[in-house]
C-alpha positions in Angstrom: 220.3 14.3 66.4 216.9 16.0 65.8 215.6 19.3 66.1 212.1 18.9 67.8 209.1 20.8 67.6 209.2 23.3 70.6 205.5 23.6 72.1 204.3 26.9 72.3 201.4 28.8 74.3 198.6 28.0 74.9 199.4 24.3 74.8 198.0 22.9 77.7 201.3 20.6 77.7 203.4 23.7 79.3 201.3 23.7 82.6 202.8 19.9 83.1 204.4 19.4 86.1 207.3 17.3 85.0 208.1 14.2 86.6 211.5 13.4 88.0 214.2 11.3 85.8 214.6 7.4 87.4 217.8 6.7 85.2 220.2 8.4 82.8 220.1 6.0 79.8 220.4 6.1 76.1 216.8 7.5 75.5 217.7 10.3 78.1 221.2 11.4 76.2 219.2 11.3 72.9 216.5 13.5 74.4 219.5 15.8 75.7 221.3 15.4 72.2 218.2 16.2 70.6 216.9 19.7 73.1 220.5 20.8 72.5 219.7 20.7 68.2 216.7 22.1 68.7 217.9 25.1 71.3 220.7 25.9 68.6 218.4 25.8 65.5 215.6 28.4 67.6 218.5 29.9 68.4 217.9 30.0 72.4 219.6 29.8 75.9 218.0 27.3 77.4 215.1 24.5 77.4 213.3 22.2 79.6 212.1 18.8 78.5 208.4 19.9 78.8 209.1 22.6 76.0 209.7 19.9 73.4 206.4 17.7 75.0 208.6 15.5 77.2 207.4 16.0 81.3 211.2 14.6 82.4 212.6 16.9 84.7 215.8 17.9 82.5 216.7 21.5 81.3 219.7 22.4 79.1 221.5 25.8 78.6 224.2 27.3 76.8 225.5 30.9 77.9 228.2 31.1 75.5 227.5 34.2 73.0 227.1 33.7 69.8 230.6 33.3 68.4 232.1 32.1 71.4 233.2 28.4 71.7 229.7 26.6 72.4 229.6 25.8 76.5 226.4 23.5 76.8 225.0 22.7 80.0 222.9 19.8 81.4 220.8 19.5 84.3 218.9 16.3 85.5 216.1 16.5 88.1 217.1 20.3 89.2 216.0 21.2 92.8 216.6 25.1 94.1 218.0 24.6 97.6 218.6 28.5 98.4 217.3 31.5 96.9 218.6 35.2 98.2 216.4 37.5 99.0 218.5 40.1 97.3 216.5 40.3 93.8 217.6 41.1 90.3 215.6 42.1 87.1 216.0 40.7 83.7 214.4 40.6 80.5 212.8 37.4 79.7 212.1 35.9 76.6 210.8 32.4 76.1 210.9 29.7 73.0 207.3 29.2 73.9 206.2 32.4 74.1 208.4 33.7 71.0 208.5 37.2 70.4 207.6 38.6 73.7 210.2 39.6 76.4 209.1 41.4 80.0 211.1 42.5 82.9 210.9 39.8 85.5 212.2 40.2 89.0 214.0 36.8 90.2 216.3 35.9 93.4 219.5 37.3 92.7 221.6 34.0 93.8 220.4 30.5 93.6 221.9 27.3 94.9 220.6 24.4 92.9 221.1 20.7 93.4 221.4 18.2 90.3 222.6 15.7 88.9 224.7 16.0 85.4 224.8 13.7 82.6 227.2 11.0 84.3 224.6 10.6 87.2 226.7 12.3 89.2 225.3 14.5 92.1 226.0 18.3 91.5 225.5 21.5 93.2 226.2 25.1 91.9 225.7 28.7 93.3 224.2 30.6 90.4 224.0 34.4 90.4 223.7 36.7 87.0 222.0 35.3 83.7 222.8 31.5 85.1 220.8 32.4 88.5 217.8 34.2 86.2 218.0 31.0 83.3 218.0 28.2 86.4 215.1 30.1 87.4 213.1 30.3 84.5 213.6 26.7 83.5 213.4 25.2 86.5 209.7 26.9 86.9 209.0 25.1 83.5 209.5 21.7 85.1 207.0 23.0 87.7 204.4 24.1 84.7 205.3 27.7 85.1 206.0 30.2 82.5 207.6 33.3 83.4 204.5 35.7 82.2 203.2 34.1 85.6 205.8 36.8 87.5 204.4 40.0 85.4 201.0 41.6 86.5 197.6 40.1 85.5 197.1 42.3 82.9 199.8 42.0 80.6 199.4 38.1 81.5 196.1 37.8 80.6 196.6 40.2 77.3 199.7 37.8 76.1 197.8 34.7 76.7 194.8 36.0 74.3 197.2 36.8 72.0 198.8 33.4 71.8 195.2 32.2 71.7 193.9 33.8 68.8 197.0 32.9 66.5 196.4 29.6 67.5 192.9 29.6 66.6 194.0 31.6 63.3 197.0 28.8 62.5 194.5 25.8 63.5 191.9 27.1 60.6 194.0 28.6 57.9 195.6 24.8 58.2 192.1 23.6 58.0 191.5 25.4 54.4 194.6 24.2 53.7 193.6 20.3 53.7 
């Protein structure tokens, strides 16, 4: 198992739309092993392929709190088939856009269609953090991030901000050679 390097904004790589999985093979599990190392070591709740430069249509997540017995999660080519249009709020945060959390209003309830590890075909009603975290990584598959639900402005001023300390990290590594 190894922990990859998450991408963060504003690589281009995050507007990917990812493409849909053909077969569940070794290379798969040891991309699943491998997202589920690198959620732990970030520490995080979830993770879509794209985050970690893959463009498969597979997310992970694990709810469990912190010192609770690990409960991970896989989801292969995830599809919402229902959304309320009761809404909830929750505060995001992102692996990609570390350090920055925002109210974001989602469908309450979700039903999403997928198929697990086994290939077997799935379906789950989601409502709570699971509804809100199907949400948000599901939207990554689709090249969304979830500053795309918050206003222009604070959009526009988190994006600049990811731009400059990448510009900043890009030269100090220049000196650096």
């Amino acid at each position: 198992m190894t922990v990859r390097e998450i991408i963060k904004l504003p690589d281009k790589r995050l507007r990917l739309v990812s493409e849909p999985v053909k077969r569940i093979d070794a290379s798969l599990r040891k991309l699943v092993e491998d997202m589920f190392e690198t959620l732990y070591a970030a520490p995080g709740i979830g993770l879509a392929g794209i985050q970690v430069g893959v463009a498969k249509r597979v997310i992970i997540m694990d709810l469990s709190k912190k010192d609770d017995t690990r409960k991970p999660e896989v989801f292969v080519n995830p599809e919402i088939t229902w959304a309320s249009e009761e809404k909830s709020s929750y505060e995001e945060g992102c692996l990609s856009i570390p350090e920055y959390y925002e109210e974001v209003e989602r469908p309450a309830v979700v039903k999403v269609k997928y198929l697990d590890l086994e290939g077997k075909a799935r379906e789950v009603e989601a409502s709570g953090l699971l509804a809100t975290c199907l949400q948000h990584e599901i939207d990554h598959l689709n090249g969304i991030l979830f500053i795309d639900h918050i206003s222009k402005l604070k959009r526009d001023r988190i994006t600049k901000k990811f731009a400059k300390a990448a510009k900043t990290a890009k030269s100090t590594k220049k000196v650096e050679a």
